[in-house]
C-alpha positions as CSV (number, residue, x, y, z in Angstrom):
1,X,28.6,-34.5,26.2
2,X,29.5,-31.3,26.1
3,X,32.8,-29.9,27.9
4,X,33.5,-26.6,26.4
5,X,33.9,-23.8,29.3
6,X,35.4,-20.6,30.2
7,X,38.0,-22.2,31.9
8,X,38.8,-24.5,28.5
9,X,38.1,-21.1,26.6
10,X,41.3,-19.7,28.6
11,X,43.0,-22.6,28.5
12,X,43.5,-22.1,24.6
13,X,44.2,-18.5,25.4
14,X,46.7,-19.6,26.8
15,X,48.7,-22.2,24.8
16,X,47.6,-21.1,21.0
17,X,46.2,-17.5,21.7
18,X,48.8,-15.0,23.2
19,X,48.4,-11.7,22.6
20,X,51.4,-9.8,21.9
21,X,52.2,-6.3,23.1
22,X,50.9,-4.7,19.7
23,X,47.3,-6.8,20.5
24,X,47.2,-5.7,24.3
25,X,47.9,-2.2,23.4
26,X,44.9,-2.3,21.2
27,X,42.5,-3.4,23.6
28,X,43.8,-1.3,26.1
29,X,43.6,2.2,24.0
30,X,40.2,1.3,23.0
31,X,39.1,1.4,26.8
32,X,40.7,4.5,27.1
33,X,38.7,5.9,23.8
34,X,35.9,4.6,25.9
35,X,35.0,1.7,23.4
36,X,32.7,-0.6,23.7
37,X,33.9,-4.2,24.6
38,X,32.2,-5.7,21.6
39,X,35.4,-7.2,19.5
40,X,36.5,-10.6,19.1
41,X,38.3,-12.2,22.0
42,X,42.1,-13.5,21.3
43,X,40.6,-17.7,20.7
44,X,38.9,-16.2,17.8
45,X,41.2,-14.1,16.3
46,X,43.7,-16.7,16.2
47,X,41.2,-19.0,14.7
48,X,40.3,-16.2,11.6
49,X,44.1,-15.9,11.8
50,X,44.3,-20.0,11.6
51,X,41.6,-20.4,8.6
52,X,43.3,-17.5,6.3
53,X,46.9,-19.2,6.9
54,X,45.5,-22.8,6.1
55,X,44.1,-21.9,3.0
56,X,47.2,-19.8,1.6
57,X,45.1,-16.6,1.3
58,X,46.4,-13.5,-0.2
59,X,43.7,-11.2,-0.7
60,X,40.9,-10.7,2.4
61,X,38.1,-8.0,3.0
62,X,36.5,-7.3,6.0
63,X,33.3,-5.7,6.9
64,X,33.6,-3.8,10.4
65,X,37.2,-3.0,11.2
66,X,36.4,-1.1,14.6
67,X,39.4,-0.7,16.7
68,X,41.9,-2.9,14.1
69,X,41.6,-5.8,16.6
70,X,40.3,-8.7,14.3
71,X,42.0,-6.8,11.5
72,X,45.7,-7.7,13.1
73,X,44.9,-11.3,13.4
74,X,43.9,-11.6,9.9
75,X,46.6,-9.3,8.5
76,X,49.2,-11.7,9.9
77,X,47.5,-14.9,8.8
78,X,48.3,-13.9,4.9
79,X,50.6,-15.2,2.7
80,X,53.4,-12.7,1.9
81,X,52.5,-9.6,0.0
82,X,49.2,-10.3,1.0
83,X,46.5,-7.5,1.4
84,X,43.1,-7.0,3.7
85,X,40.8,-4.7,2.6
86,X,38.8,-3.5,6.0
87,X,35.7,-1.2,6.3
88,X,34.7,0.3,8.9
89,X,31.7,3.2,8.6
90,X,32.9,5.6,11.6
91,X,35.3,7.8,10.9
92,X,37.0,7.8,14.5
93,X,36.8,4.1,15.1
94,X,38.8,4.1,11.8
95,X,41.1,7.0,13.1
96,X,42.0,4.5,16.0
97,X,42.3,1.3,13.7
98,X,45.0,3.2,11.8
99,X,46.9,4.2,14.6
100,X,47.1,0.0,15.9
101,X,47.9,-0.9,12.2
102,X,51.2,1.9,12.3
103,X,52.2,0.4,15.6
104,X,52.0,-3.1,14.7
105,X,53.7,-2.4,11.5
106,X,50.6,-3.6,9.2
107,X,49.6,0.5,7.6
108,X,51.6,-1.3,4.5
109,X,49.0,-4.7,4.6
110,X,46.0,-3.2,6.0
111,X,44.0,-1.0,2.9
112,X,41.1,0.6,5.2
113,X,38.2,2.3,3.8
114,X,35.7,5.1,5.5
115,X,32.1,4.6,4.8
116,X,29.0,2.5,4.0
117,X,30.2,-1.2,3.2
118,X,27.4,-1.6,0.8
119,X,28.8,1.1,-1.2
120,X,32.6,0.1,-0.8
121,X,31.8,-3.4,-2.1
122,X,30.9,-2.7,-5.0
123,X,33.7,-0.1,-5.7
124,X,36.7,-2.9,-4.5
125,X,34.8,-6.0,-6.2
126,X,36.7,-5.4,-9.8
127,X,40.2,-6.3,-7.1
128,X,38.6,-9.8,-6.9
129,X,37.9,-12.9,-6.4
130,X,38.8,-12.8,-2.9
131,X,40.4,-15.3,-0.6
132,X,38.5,-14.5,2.5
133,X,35.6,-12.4,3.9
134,X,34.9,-11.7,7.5
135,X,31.9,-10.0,8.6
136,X,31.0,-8.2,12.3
137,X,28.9,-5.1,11.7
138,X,25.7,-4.2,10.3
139,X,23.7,-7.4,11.4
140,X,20.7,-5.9,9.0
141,X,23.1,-6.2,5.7
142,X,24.3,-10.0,6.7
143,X,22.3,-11.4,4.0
144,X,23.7,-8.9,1.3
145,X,27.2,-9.1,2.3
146,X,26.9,-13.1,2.3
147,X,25.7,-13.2,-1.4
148,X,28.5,-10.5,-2.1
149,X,30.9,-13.0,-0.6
150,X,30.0,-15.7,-2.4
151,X,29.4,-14.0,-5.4
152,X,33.3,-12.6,-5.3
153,X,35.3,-15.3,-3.3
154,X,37.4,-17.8,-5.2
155,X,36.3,-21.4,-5.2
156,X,38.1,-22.5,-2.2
157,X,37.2,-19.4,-0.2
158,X,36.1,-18.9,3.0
159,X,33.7,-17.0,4.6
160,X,33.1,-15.9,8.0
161,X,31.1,-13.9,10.1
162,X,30.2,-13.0,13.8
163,X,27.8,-13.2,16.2
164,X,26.1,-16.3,15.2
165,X,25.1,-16.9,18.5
166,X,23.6,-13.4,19.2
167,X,25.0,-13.7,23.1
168,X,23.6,-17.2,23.1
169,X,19.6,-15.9,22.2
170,X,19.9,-17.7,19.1
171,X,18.3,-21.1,20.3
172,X,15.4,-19.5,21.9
173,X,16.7,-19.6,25.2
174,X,16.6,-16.1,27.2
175,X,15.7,-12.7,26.0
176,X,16.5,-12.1,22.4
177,X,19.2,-9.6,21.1
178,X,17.7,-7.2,18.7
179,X,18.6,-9.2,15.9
180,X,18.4,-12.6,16.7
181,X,15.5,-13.6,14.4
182,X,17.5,-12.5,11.6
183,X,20.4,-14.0,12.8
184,X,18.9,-17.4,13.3
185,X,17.2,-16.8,9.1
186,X,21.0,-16.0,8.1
187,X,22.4,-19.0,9.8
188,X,20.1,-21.3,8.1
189,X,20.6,-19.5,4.7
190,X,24.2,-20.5,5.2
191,X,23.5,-23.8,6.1
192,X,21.0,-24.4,3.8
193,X,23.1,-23.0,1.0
194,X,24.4,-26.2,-2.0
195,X,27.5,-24.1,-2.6
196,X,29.2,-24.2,0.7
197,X,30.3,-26.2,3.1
198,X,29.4,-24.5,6.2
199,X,29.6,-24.8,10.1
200,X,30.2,-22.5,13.8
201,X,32.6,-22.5,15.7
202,X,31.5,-21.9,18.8
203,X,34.3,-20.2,20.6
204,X,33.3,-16.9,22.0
205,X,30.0,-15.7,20.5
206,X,30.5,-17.7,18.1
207,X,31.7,-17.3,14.1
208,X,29.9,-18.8,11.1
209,X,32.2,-20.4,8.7
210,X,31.4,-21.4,5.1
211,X,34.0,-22.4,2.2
212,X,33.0,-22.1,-1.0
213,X,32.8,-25.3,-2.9
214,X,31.1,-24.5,-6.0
């Protein structure tokens, strides 16, 4: 039987999930930017936050920094001297994200890059292998950022990315999001894949996880 609800959803919120006041003013300068609501919520932040502390990572890259929100909670899970890489393609998003990362002391953690991921990728992939990858843009280029993942994370790695539920369309149930059929493909790649060992948490809209085992 399944119990999971908003109400157990805020319930973690509330014990393991606080925003501080660097998080809050995050969220709340993105509504006045007139952002879209479309980042993480605090549960899973502190869970990417959770996954790079448990396995002792240093070095993370993530694809899709928009306001610097998921970026903070990663930042703080490394190890010290740790360092995320973060890409985001808009140039104002990123004007934001830097402005979070300066208040909540991370400019010195956080290495943020301007343009098209696909491109970036292959210009930071000599830094690796990584520790962790998160993903939450470009829905399109899942598939190619997943085999750039596993092609450049240590064994051990993890890798995570967004959305898998696509607003809970991904089962067939309701109207589907514009990318749901590719999301459903990816999620079976994932699962499907030898290499990994792979799951969702399903917090949220729910984050694909996969460690790299061979």
């Amino acid at each position: 039987m399944t119990t999971y609800n908003n109400q157990l959803s805020a319930y973690i919120h509330s014990l393991f999930a606080v925003e501080d006041e660097y998080l809050v003013q995050a969220r709340e300068e993105s509504a006045k930017y007139g952002l879209p609501a479309i980042n993480i919520n605090a549960e899973e932040g502190r869970f990417l936050q959770f996954l790079v502390r448990l396995i002792g990572a240093r070095t993370a890259v993530e694809i899709g920094t928009f306001y610097g929100y998921s970026s903070t909670w990663i930042a703080r899970g490394l190890n010290p001297g740790g360092k995320l890489i973060t890409i985001e393609k808009e140039a104002n998003y990123a004007d934001i994200a830097r402005q979070n990362f300066e208040f909540a002391g991370l400019a010195e953690i956080v290495d943020l890059h301007v343009g098209d991921a696909k491109h970036i990728l292959t210009k930071i992939q000599e830094s690796g292998p990584f520790d962790f990858v998160f993903i939450d843009a470009d829905r399109p280029n899942y598939p190619f950022f997943f085999e750039w993942a596993l092609e450049h994370l240590r064994l051990g790695g993890i890798f995570a990315a967004h959305n898998a539920f696509m607003k809970g369309t991904i089962t067939g149930i309701g109207e589907d999001e514009e990318h749901s059929a590719l999301m459903r493909q990816f999620n079976r790649q994932v699962a499907e894949n030898a290499r990994l060992t792979s799951t969702i948490f399903p917090a949220g809209d729910g984050t694909l996880v996969a460690m790299k085992t061979s």
